[in-house]
DOKOLZA-985031 format. One record per atom (N, C-alpha, C, O, CB): x, y, z; residue in three letters. Coordinates in steps of 0.1 Angstrom, whole numbers, padded with zeros to 4 digits, always signed. Each point is the difference from the previous one (the first is absolute). Glycine has a CB too. Layout:
<nodes>
XYZala ...
</nodes>
This chain:
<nodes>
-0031+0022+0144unk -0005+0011-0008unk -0014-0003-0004unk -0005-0011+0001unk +0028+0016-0010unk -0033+0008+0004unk -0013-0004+0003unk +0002-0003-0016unk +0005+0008-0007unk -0020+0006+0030unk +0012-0024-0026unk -0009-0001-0015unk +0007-0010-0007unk -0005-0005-0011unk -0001+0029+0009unk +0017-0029+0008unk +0010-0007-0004unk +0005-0008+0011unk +0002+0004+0012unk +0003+0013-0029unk -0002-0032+0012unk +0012-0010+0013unk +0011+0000-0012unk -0001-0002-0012unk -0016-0021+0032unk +0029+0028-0012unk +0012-0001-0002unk +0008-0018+0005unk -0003-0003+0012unk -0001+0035-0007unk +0011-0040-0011unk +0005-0012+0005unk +0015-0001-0005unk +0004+0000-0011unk -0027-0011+0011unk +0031+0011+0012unk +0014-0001-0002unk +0000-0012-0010unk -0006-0010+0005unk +0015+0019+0020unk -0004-0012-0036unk +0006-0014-0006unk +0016-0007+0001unk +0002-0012-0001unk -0019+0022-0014unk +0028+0003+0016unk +0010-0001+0000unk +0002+0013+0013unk -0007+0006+0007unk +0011-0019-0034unk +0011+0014+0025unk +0008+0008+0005unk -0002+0013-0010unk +0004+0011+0004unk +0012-0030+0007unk -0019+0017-0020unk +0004+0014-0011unk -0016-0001-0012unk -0001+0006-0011unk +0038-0010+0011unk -0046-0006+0006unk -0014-0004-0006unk -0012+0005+0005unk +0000-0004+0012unk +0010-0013-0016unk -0023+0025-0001unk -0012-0003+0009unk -0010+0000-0012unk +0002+0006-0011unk +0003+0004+0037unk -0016-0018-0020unk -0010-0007-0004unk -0012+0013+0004unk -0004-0001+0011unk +0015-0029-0006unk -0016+0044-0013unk -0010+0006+0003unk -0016+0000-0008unk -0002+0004-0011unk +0023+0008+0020unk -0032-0020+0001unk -0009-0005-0004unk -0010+0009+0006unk +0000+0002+0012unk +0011-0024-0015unk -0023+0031-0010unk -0005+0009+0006unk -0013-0003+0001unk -0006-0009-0007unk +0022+0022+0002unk -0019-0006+0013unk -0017-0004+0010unk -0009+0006-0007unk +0004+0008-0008unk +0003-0009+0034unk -0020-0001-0023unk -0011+0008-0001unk -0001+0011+0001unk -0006+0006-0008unk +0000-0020+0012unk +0012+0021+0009unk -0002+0013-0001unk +0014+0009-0001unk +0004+0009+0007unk -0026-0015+0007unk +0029+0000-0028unk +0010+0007-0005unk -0004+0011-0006unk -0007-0005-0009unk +0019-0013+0008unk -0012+0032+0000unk -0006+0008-0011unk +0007+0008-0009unk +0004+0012+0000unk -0019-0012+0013unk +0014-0014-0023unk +0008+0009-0013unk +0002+0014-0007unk +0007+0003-0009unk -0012-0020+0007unk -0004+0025+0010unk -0004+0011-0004unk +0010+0012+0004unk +0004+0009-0007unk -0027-0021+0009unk +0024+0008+0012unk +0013+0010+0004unk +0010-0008+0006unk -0003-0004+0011unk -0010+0024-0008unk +0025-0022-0009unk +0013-0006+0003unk +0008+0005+0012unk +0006-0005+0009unk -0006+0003-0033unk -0006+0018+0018unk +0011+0010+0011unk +0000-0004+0015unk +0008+0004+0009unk -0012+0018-0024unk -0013-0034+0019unk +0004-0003+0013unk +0005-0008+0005unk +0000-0001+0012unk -0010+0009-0011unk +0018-0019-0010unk +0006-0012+0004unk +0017+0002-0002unk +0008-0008+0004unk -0031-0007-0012unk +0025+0028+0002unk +0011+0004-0009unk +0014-0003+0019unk +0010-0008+0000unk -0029+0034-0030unk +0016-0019+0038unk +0013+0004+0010unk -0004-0017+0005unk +0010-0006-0002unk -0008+0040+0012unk -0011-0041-0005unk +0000-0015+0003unk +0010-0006-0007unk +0011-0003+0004unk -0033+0001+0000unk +0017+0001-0016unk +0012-0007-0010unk +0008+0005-0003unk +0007-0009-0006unk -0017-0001-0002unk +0016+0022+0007unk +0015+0001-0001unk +0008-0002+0016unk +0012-0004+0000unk -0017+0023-0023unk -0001-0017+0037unk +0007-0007+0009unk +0000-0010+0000unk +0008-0003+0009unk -0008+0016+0000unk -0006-0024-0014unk +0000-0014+0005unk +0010-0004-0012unk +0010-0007+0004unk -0037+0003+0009unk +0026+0008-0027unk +0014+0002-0008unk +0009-0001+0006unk +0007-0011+0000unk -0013+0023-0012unk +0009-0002+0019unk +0017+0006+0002unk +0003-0008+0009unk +0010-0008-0002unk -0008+0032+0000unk -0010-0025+0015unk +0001-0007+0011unk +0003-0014+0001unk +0007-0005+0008unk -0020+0022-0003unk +0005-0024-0017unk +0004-0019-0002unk +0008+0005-0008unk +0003-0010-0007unk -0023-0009+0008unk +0025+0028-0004unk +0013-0003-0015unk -0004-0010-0013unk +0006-0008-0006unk +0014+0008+0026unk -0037+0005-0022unk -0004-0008-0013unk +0006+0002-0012unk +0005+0011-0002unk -0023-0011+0012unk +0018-0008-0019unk +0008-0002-0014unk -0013-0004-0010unk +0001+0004-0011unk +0026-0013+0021unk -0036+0002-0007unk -0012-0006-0004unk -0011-0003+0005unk -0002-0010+0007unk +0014+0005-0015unk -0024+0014+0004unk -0016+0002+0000unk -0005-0006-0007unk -0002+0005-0012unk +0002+0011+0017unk -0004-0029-0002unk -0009-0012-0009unk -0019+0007+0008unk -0006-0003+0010unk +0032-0027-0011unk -0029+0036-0008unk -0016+0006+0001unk -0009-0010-0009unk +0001-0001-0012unk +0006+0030+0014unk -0016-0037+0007unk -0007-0014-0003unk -0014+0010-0003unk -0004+0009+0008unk +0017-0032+0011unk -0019+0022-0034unk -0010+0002+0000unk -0012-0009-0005unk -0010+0002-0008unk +0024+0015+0009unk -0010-0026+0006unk -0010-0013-0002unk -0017+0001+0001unk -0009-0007-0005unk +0030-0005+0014unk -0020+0025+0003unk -0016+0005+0000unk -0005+0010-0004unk -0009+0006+0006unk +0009-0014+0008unk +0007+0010-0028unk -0006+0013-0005unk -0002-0007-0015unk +0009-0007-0005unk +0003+0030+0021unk -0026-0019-0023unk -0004-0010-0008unk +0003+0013-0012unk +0006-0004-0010unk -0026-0017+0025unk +0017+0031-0014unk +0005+0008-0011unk +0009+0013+0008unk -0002+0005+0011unk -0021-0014-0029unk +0035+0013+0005unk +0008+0017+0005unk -0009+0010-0007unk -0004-0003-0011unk +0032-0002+0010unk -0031+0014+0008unk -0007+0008-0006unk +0013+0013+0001unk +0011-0003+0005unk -0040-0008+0001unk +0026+0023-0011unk +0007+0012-0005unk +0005+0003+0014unk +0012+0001+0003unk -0026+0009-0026unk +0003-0009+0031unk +0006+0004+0017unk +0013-0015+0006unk +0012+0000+0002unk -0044+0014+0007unk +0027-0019-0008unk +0005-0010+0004unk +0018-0003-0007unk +0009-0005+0007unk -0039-0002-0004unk +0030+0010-0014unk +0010-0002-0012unk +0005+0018+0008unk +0012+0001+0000unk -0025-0022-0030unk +0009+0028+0034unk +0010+0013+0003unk +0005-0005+0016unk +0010+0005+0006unk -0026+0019-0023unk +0007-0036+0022unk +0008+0001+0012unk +0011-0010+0003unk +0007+0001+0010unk -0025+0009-0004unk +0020-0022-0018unk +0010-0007+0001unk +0014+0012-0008unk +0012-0002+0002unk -0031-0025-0002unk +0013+0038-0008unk +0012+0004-0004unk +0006+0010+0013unk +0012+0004-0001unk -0019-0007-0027unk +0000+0006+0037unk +0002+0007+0008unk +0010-0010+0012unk +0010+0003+0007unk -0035+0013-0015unk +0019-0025+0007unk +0009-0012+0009unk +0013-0002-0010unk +0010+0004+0007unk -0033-0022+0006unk +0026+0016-0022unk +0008+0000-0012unk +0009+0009+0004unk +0012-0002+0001unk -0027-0004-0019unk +0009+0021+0020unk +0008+0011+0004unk +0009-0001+0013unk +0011+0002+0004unk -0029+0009-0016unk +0005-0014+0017unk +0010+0003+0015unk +0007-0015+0004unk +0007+0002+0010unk -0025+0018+0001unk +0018-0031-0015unk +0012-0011-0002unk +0013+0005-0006unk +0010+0000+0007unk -0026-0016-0009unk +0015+0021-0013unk +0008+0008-0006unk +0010+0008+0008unk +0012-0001+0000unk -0029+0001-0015unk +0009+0011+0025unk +0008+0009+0008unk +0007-0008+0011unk +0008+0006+0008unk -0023+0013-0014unk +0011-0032+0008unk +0012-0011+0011unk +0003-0008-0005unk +0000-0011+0004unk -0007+0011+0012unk +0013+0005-0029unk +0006-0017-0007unk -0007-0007+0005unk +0006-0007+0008unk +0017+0007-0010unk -0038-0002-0001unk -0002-0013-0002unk -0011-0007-0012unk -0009+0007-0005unk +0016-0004+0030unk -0005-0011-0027unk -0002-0006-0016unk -0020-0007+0008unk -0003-0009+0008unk +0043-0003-0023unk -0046+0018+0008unk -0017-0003-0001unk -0002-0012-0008unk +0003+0002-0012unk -0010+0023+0013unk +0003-0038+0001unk -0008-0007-0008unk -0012-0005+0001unk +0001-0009+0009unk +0016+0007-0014unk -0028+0003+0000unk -0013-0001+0000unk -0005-0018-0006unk +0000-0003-0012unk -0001+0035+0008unk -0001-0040+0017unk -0004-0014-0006unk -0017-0001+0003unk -0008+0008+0005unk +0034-0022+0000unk -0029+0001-0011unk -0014-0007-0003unk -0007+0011-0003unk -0011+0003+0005unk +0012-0021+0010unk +0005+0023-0027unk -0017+0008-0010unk -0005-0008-0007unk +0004-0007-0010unk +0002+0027+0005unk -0019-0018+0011unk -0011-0007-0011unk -0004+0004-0012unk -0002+0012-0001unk -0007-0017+0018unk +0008-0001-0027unk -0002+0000-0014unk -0007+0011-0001unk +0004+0007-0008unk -0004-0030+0003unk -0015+0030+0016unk -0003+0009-0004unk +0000+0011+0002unk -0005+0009-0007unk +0000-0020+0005unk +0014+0011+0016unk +0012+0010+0001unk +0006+0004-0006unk +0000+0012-0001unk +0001-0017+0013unk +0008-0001-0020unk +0010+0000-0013unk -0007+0007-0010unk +0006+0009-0005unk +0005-0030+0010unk -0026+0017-0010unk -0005+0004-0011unk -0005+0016+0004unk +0004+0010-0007unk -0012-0036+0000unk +0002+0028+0017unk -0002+0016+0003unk +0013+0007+0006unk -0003+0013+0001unk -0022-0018+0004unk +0036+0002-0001unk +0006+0005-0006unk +0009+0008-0008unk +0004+0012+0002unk -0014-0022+0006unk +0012-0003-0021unk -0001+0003-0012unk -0004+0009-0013unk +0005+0003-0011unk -0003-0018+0023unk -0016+0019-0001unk -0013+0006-0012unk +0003+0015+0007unk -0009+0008-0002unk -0015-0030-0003unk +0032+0026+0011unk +0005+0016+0004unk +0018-0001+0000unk +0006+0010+0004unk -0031-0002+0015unk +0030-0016-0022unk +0018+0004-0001unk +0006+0001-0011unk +0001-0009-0007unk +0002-0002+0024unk +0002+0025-0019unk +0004+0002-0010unk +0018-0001-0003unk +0008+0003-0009unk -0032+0009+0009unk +0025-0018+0013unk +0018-0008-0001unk +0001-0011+0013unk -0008+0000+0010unk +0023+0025-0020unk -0005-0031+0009unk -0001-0012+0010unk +0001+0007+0015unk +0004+0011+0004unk +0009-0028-0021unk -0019+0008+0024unk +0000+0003+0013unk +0018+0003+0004unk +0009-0006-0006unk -0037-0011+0011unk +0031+0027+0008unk +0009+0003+0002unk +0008-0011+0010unk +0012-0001+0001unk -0022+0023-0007unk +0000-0033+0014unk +0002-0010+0007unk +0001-0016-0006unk -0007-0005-0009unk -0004+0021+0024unk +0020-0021-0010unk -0001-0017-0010unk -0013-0009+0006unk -0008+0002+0010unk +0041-0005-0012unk -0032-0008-0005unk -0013-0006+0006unk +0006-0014-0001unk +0008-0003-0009unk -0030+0018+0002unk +0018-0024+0017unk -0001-0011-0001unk -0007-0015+0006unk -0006+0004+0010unk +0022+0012-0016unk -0018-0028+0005unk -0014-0008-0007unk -0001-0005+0023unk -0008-0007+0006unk +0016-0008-0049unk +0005+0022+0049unk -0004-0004+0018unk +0014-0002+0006unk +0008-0008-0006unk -0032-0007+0003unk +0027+0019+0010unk +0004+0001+0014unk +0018-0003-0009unk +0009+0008-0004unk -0036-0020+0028unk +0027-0001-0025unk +0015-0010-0007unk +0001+0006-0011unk +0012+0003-0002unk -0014-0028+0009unk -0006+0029-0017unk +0010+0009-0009unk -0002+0015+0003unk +0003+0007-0010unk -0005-0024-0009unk +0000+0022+0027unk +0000+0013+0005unk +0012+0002+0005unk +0007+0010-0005unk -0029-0010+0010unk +0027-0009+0005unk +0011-0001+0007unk +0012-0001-0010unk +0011+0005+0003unk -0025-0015+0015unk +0011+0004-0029unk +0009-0006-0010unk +0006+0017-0007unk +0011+0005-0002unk -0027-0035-0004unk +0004+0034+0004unk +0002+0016-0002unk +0009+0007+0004unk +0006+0009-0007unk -0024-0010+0008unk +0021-0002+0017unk +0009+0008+0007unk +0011-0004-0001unk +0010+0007+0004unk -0023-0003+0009unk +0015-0018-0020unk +0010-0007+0001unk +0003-0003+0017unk +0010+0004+0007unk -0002+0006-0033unk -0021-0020+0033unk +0003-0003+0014unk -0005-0013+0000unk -0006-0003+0010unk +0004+0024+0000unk +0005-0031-0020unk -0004-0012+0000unk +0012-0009+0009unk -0001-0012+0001unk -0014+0017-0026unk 
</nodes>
């Protein structure tokens, strides 16, 4: 998929790590990619690594809920690891309730999440 590497982790796991020319802007074109690659691995858990994004801005924060959404519509459970402190802080400074996705600190408690330890 363009904008994004997808990595099998498990049988019922993937690891989606997004590229440079992911564009948060419009979702609607990654939207039929990732719901077949969903159905098709029989995913249960989306560990989305955002280790290279130094801050969420308002766009960006509509497109993880948009990924949120469409996991949702495949049973599958979204968790968002390695946010940086100032990621976290911007954010923060536009949410007016918790994010709809869990988060966690990488990969082993992500997993722990799915309960696939």
């Amino acid at each position: 998929m363009q904008g994004m590497h997808l990595t099998v982790l498990s049988s019922q796991c993937v690891l989606l790590e997004p590229g440079v020319s992911l564009d948060p802007a419009n979702p609607e074109q990654y939207a039929a990619d990732i719901i077949e690659f969903l159905q098709k691995n029989r995913i249960q858990g989306l560990i989305y690594d955002l280790k290279e994004l130094a801050l969420i801005d308002k766009t960006y924060y509509q497109w993880l809920k948009y990924l949120f959404t469409l996991c949702k519509l495949n049973n599958t459970q979204l968790v968002a690891i390695h946010m940086k402190p100032s990621a976290a802080y911007g954010l923060s400074c536009f949410m007016k309730e918790p994010p709809p996705f869990e988060t966690a600190l990488n990969i082993e408690s992500a997993r722990r999440v799915f309960n696939q330890v």
